[in-house]
C-alpha positions as CSV (number, residue, x, y, z in Angstrom):
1,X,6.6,-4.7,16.8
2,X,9.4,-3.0,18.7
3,X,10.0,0.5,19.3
4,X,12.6,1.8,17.2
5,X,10.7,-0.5,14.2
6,X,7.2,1.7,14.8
7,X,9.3,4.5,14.9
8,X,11.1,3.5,11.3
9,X,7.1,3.0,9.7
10,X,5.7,5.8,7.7
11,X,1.7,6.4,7.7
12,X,-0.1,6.8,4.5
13,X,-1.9,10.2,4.9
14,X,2.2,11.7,5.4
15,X,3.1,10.3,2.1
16,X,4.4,13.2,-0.7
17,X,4.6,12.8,-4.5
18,X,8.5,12.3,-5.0
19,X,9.1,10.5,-1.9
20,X,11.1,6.9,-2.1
21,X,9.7,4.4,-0.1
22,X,9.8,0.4,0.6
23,X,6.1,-1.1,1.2
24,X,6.0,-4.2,2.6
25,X,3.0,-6.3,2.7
26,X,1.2,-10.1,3.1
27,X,0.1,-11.9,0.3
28,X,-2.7,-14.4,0.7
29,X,-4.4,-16.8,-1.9
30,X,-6.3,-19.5,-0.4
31,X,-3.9,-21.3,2.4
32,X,-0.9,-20.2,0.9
33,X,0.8,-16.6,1.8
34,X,3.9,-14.6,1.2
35,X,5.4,-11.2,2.2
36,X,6.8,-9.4,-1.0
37,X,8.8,-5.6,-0.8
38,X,8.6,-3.0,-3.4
39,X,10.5,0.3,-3.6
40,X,10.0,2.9,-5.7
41,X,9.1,6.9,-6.0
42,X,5.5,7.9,-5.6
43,X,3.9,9.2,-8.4
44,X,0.2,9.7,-6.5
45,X,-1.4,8.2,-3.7
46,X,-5.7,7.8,-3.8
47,X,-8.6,6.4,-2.1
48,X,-10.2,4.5,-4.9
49,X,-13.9,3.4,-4.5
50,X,-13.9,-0.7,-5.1
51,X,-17.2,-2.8,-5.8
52,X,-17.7,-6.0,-4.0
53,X,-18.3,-9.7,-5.6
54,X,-21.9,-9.5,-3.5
55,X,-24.7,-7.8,-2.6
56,X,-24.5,-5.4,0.0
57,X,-26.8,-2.2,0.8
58,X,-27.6,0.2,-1.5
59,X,-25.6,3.4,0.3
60,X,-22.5,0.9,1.5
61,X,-19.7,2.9,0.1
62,X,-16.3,0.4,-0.1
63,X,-12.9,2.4,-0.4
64,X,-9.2,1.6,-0.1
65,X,-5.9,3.6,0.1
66,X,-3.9,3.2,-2.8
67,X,0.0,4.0,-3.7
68,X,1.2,4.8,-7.4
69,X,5.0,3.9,-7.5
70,X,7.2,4.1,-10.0
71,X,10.1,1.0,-10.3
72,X,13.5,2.5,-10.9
73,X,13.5,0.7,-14.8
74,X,10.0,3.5,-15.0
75,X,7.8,0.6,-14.7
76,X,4.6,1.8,-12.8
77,X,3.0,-0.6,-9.6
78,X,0.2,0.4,-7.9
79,X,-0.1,-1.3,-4.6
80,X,-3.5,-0.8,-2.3
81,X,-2.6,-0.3,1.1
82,X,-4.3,-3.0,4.0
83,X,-3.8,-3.4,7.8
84,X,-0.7,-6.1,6.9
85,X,1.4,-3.3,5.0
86,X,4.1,-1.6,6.4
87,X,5.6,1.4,4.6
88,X,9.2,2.6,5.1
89,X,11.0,5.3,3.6
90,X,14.1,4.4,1.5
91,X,17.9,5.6,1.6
């Protein structure tokens, strides 16, 4: 990644309710993957606690960042935040 485009990126913790924003990010199932874009206002962001599909230890807390946006038609997205997501702010 170049310069001016690390420069262009937005970090999650500087995120504000109200702010419009693109987030960008890499969608894997099995072999296949994509990159898909949304943009929207956001209405909260969160670090929700997630369970896992296995065991793990008892204490082993699991938690990921996750964005609220709202679409401009007032549909609602929520879109959890990995090491493949880039967020941008939007004109």
């Amino acid at each position: 990644m170049g310069g001016s485009e690390a420069k262009s990126m937005t970090r999650f913790d500087e995120l504000k309710v109200g702010d419009r924003i693109t987030v960008e990010h890499l969608v894997q199932v099995g072999s296949k993957q994509w990159k898909t874009a949304v943009t929207g206002t956001v209405v909260r962001t969160e670090r929700a606690h997630h369970g896992l599909h296995f065991d793990r230890s008892a204490d082993e807390q699991t938690y990921g960042d996750v964005i609220l946006l709202e679409l401009p038609d007032g549909e609602l997205s929520a879109v959890t935040v990995d090491e493949f997501t880039v967020i941008r702010r939007a004109e």
